[in-house]
C-alpha positions in Angstrom: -25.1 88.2 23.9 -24.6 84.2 23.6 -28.1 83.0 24.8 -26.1 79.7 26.7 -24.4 82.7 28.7 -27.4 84.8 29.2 -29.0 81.7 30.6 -26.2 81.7 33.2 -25.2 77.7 32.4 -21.7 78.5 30.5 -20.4 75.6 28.0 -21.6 71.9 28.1 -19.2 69.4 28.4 -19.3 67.0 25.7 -21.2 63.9 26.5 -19.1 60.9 26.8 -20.4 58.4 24.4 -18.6 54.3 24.1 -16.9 53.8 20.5 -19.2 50.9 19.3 -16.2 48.3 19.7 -16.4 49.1 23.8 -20.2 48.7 23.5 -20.2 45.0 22.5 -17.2 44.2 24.3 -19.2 45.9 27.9 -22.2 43.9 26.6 -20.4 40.5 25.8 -18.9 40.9 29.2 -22.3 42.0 31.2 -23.9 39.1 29.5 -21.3 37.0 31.0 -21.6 38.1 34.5 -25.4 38.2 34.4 -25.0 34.2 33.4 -22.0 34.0 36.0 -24.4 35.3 38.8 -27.3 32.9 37.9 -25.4 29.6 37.9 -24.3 30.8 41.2 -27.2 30.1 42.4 -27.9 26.9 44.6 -30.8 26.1 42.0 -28.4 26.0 39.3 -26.2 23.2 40.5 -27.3 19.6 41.3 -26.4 19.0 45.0 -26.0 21.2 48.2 -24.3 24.7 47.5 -23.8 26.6 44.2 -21.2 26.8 42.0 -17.8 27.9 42.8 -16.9 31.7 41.0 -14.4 29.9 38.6 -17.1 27.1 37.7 -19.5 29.8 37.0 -18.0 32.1 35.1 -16.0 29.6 33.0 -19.1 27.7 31.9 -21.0 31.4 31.3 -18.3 32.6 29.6 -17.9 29.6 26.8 -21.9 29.8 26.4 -22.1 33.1 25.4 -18.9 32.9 23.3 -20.9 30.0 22.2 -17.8 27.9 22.0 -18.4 24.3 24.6 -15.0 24.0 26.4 -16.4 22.9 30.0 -14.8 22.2 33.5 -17.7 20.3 35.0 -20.3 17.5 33.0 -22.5 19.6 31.8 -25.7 16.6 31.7 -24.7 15.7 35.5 -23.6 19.1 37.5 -25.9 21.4 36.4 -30.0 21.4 37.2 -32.6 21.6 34.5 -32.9 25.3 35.5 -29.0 25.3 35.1 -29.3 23.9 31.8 -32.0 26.3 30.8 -29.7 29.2 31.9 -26.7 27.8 29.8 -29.4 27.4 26.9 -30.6 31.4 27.0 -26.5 32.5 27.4 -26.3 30.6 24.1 -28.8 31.9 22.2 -28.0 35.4 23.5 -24.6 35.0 22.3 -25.5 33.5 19.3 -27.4 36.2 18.5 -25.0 38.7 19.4 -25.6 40.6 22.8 -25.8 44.1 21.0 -28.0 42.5 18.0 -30.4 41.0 20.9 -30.5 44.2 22.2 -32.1 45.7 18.9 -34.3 43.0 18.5 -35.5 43.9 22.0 -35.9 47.4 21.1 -37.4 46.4 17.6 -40.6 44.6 19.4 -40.7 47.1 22.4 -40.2 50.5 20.1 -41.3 49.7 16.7 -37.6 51.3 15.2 -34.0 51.2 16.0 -31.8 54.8 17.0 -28.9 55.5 15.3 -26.6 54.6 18.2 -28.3 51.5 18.3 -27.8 50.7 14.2 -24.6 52.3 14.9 -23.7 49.4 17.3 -25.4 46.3 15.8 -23.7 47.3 12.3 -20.3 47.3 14.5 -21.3 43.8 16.1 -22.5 42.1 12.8 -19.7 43.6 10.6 -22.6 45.4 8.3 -21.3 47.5 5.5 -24.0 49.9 5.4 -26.1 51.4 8.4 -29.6 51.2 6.2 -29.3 47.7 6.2 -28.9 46.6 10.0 -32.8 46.5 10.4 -33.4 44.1 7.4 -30.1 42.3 8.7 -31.5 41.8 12.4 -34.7 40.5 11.6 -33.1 38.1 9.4 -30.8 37.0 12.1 -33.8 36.3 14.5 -36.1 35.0 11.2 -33.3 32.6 10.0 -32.4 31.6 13.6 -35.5 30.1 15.1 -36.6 28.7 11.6 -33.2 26.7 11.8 -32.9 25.5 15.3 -37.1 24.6 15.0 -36.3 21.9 11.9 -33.2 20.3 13.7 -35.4 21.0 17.4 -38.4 18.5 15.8 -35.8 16.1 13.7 -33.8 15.3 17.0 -36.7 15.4 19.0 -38.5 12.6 16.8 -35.2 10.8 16.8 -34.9 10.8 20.2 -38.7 10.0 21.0 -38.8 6.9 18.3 -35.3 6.0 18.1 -34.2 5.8 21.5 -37.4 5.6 23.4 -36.6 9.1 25.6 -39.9 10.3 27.1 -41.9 12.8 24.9 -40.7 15.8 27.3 -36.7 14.8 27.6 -37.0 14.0 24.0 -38.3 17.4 23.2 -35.3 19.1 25.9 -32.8 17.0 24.0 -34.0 18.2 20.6 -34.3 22.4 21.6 -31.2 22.3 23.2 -29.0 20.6 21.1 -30.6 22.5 17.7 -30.0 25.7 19.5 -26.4 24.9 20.7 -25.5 23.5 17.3 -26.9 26.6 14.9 -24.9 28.6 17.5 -21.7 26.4 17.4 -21.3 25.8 20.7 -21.2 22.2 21.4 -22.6 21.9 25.2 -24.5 18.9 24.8 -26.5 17.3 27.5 -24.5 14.0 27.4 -21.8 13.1 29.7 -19.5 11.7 26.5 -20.9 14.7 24.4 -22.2 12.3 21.2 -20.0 10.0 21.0 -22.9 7.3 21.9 -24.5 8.4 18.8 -21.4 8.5 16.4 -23.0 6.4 13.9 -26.3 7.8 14.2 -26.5 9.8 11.1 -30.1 10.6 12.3 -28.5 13.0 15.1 -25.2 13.6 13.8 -26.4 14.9 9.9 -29.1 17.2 11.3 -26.5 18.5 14.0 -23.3 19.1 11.1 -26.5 20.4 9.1 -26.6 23.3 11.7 -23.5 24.0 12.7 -22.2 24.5 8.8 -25.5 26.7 8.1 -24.8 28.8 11.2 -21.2 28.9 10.6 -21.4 30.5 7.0 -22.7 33.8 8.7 -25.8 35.9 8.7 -25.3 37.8 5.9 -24.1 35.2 3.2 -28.0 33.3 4.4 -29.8 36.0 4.3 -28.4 36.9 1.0 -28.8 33.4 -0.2 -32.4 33.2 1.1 -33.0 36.4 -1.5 -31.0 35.1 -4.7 -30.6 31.7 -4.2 -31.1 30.8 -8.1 -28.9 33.8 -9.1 -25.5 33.8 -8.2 -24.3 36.0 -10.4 -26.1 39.0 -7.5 -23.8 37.2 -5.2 -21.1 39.5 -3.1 -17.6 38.7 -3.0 -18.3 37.8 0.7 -21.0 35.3 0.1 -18.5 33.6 -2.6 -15.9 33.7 -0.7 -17.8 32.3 2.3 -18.9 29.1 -0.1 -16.8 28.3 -1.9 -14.1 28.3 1.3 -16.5 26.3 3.6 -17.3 23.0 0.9 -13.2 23.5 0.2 -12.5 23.5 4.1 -15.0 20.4 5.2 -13.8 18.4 2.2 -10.4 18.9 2.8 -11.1 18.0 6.5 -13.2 15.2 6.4 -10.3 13.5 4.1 -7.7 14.1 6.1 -9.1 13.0 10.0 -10.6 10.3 8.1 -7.6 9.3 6.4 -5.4 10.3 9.3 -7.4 8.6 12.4 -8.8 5.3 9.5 -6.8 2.7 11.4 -6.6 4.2 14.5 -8.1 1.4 17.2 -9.1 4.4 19.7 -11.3 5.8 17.2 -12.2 5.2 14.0 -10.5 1.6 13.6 -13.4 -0.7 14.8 -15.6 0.9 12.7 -16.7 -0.3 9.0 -16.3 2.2 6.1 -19.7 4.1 6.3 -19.6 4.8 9.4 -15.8 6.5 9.5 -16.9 8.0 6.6 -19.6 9.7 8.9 -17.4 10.2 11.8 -14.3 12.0 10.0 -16.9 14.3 8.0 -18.8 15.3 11.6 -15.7 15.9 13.1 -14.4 18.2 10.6 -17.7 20.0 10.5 -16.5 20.4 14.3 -13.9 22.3 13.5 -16.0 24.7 12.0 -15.9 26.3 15.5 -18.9 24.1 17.1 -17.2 21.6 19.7 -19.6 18.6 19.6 -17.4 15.4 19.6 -18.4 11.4 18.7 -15.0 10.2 19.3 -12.4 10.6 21.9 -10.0 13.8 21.1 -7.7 13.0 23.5 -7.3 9.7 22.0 -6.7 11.5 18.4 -2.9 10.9 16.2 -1.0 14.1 17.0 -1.1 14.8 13.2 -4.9 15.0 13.4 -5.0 17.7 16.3 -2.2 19.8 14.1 -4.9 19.6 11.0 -7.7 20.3 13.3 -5.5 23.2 15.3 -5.1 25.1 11.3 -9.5 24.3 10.8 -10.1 25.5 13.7 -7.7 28.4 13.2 -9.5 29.6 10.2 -13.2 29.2 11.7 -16.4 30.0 9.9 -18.2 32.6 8.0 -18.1 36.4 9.4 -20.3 37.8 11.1 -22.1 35.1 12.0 -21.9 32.3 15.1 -18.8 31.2 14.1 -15.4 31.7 15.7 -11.3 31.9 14.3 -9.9 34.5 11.7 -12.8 33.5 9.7 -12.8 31.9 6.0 -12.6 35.7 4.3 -9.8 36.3 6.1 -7.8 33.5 5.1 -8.8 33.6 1.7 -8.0 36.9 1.2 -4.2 36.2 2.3 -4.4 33.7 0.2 -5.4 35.8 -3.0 -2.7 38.5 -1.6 -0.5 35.4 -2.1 -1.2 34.8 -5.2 -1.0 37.7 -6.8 2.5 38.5 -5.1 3.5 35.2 -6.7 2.2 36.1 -10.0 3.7 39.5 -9.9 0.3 41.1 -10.3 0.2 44.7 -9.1 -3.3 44.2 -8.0 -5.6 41.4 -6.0 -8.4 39.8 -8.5 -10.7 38.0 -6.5 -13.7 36.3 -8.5 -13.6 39.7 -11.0 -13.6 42.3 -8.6 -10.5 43.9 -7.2 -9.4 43.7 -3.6 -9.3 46.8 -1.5 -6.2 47.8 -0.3 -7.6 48.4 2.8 -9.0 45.1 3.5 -5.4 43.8 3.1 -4.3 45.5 5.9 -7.2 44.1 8.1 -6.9 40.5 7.0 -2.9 40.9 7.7 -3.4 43.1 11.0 -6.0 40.1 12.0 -3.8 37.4 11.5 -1.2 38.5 13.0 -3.3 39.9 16.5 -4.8 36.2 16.3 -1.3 34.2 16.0 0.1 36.5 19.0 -2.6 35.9 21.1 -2.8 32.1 21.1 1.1 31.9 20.9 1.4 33.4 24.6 -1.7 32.0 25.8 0.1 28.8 24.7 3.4 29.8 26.2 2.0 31.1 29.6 -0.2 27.6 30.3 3.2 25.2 29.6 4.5 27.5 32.3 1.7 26.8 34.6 1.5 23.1 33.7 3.3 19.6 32.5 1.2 18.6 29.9 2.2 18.2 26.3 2.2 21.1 23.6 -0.1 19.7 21.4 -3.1 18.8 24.0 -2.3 22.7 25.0 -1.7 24.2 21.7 -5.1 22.7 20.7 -6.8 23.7 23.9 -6.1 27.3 23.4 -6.3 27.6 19.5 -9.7 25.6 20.6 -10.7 28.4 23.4 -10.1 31.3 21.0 -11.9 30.1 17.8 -14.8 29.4 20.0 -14.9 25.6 19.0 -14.8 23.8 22.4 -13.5 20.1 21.4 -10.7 19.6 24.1 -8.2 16.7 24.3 -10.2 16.4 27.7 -7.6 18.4 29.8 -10.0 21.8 30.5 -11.3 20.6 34.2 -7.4 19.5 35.2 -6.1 23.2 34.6 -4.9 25.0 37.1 -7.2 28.2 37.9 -4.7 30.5 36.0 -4.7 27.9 33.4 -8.6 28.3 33.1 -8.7 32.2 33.3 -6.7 32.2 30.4 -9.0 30.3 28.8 -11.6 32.9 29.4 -10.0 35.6 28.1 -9.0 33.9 24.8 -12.9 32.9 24.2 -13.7 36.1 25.0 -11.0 37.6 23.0 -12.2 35.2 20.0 -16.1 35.8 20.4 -15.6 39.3 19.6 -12.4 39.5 17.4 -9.0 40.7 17.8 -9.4 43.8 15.9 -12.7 44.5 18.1 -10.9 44.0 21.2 -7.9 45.9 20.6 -10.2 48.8 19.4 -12.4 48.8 22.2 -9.3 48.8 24.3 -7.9 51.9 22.9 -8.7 54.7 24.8 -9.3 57.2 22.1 -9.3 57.3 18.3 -5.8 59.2 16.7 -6.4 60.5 13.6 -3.3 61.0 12.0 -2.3 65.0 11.0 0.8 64.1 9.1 2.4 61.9 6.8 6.4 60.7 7.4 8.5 60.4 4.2 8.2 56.8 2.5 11.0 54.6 2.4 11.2 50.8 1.8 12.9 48.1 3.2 14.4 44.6 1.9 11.4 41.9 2.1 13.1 38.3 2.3 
C-alpha cells in the first residue's frame, strides 16, 4: 500500500514557486512601495504635511531604477532624512533588490540556497549558477570601494574648494559617489551641476563613476582578475569596451560639435571647458542623468543624438539602463555579416549563437514598442513638442534621468507613464514580459518551414 495513502493525507499539491523573472520584478516593485511609504512620511518632506502619493512614488520609483528624472527639487523638498531615504533606494537598486537580498542572506547565513542563486543569477544575467556567490561579493566589494574614492575626492573638493562645512561636505561627497556609480543622477543641487560645469574636480571624478558602473559587474570583476591579460577576456567584456570608449567618443564629438556655438550652453565658454562639458554630458547618456548645462536649452539635433546614446545604455548586468552596448553590437555584427553574405556571425574570433540573435532582436524590438506608445499616449495627454517628449520617455526607460525640464509639468497620467517605463527599463523588456507570462509553454511540435520574401 502507498505509505502517503496509508498515512491518510492523499497527494500534495505542487507548491507554487515565482519563475525568477516575477521574483525581481515583485522585489523591484516592493522596494518601491517600501520607499513610496517612507517619503510619505511628514519627516520626509520639508514643510507641513508629507508628500502627495504621486510625488512619492515617482521619486521612489526613479531611485531604485536608479535613473534621476524628478517632479519636485530634490536639494529643497525633501528633509535630510528624506535625502537619506532616496540615498538607501539607490544603493538598493543599484545593487539589485534580489542581489541585496543575497548579500543579506550571505552575512546572516554564511551561504546562499539554490532559489536564491537561482534568482540573483536571473537578476545579474549570470551564465553559470556556481558563480553567483563570487559574482555578489564582487558587486558589494567593487561597489563600496568605488563610491568611497569619489565619496573622499568630492568631499575634499567640496571642503577646500568651496568652503562647505566638513559635515555637508562629507553628505555632498557620499551621496553624489553613490548616485553616480549607480547612474542615477539625483544630485542635491537645485540646477543639478550645472554650477560646477567647469569644475573638472567634481565633474571627472563623477563621469569617472558613472562610466565604471555603467560597464557592468561582470566585465569589472573580470577586469579586476585579468587586467594585464586580455586575451582571458569574454566576448562580453570586449564587447562591453570596446563599445563604451567608441560610444563616449563618438558622443562627446558630436554634443560638442553640435551645441559649440550655442549661446544657451556651451557658446560662452572657452575651448577647455566645452571640451569638458560635451564629454560629461555624453558620459550622461550613459544612463546616469547628472546635467551642467541646460537640456531644455539643447539644438534639437543634440537631444536626437542623445535620444540614440541613451537608447543603447551601458554595460549588462550592471547599474546601467537602455538595450545595453551587447545588444547593439550584436545587431550590428548580425548586420555585417548579412552584408557580407557570411553564413555565420564572427565576433572578435568566436562565433555568435544563434540564440542570442533572437534575444538581441526580440529586445530591440520590445524596447522600440514600448517607448513608441509611451511616446504616442503622452502627446495625447499633452501640447508639448515631440522631441522634449520623445526624449523624456526614451530618458525614463534607459533609466538616465536628464529631462528637457518638462517631468514636474506632466499631467498625472503623463507621470505614471513615466513610472512604468523606468520600471519597465530597470528590469528589462525580456524580464518584464517573462515575469508577466503566466506560465512557461514548452513547445511539443514543430510546423513545416516555409520562408517569406525579406525586402
Amino acid at each position: 500500500m502507498n505509505s502517503r495513502a496509508a498515512s491518510g493525507r492523499g497527494p500534495q499539491r505542487p507548491r507554487f514557486r515565482l519563475h525568477p523573472a516575477q521574483a525581481v520584478a515583485i522585489g523591484f516593485a516592493g522596494a518601491i512601495l517600501v520607499g513610496t511609504a517612507l517619503l510619505m512620511l511628514p519627516i520626509s518632506r520639508v514643510g507641513p504635511g508629507g508628500a502627495s502619493f504621486i510625488e512619492a512614488i515617482f521619486t521612489a520609483t526613479s531611485a531604485v531604477c536608479v535613473t534621476g528624472l524628478t517632479v519636485v527639487d530634490t536639494a529643497l523638498y525633501w528633509t535630510p532624512f528624506g535625502q537619506v531615504v532616496i540615498l538607501l533606494l539607490i544603493q538598493v537598486g543599484g545593487f539589485g533588490v534580489m542581489t541585496f537580498a543575497s548579500v543579506i542572506g550571505l552575512a546572516v547565513v554564511r551561504r546562499l540556497s539554490l532559489r536564491a542563486r537561482v534568482t540573483a543569477a536571473s537578476e545579474v544575467r549570470s551564465v553559470g549558477l556556481e558563480d553567483v556567490k563570487g559574482l555578489v561579493v564582487g558587486v558589494v566589494t567593487i561597489s563600496l570601494i568605488v563610491e568611497g574614492v569619489v565619496a573622499v575626492l568630492l568631499s575634499l573638493r567640496f571642503l577646500f574648494g568651496y568652503g562647505e562645512p566638513l559635515g555637508q561636505a562629507i553628505w555632498f561627497g557620499v551621496f553624489h559617489a553613490v548616485s553616480s556609480f549607480n547612474n542615477a543622477g539625483f544630485a542635491l543641487f537645485s540646477d543639478n551641476l550645472m554650477s560646477y560645469a567647469v569644475d573638472p574636480f567634481i565633474c571627472l571624478p563623477i563621469a569617472a563613476a558613472v562610466i565604471l558602473g555603467g560597464l557592468g559587474f561582470p566585465v569589472i570583476v573580470q577586469l579586476r582578475k585579468h587586467l594585464r591579460s586580455p586575451l582571458l577576456w569574454t566576448m562580453n567584456t570586449r564587447i562591453v569596451l570596446a563599445g563604451t570608449v567608441t560610444l563616449l567618443v563618438a558622443g562627446t564629438v558630436y554634443i560638442t560639435a553640435v551645441e559649440w556655438s550655442n549661446s544657451a550652453t556651451l557658446g560662452p565658454l572657452d575651448w577647455p571647458a566645452k571640451l569638458l562639458v560635451g564629454f560629461f554630458q555624453s558620459v550622461q547618456t550613459r544612463t546616469a542623468g547628472f546635467n551642467s548645462i541646460d537640456i531644455g536649452a539643447m539644438d534639437s539635433a543634440s537631444l536626437l543624438g542623445m535620444d540614440v546614446l541613451m537608447f543603447i545604455g551601458g554595460g549588462p548586468a550592471g547599474t546601467a539602463g537602455g538595450i545595453k552596448i551587447t545588444t547593439f553590437a550584436v545587431l550590428f555584427f548580425i548586420l555585417v555579416a548579412e552584408v557580407r553574405g557570411d553564413s555565420v556571425v564572427n565576433v572578435f574570433g568566436k562565433r555568435l549563437s544563434r540564440a542570442v540573435h533572437r534575444q538581441a532582436i526580440t529586445l530591440v524590438l520590445l524596447a522600440v514598442f514600448v517607448v513608441t506608445a509611451a511616446t504616442a499616449a503622452l502627446m495625447l495627454l499633452t501640447d508639448i513638442g515631440l522631441d522634449a517628449l520623445l526624449f523624456e520617455a526614451v530618458s525614463a526607460f534607459g533609466t538616465v534621468g536628464l529631462s528637457t525640464g518638462i517631468t514636474a509639468s506632466l499631467p498625472a497620467a503623463g507621470q505614471v507613464i513615466l513610472i512604468v517605463l523606468m520600471f519597465i527599463g530597470r528590469l528589462g523588456p525580456i524580464t518584464f514580459a517573462s515575469a508577466l507570462a503566466l506560465r512557461e509553454r514548452p513547445a511539443t511540435y514543430e510546423l513545416p518551414k516555409e520562408r517569406p520574401i525579406i525586402g
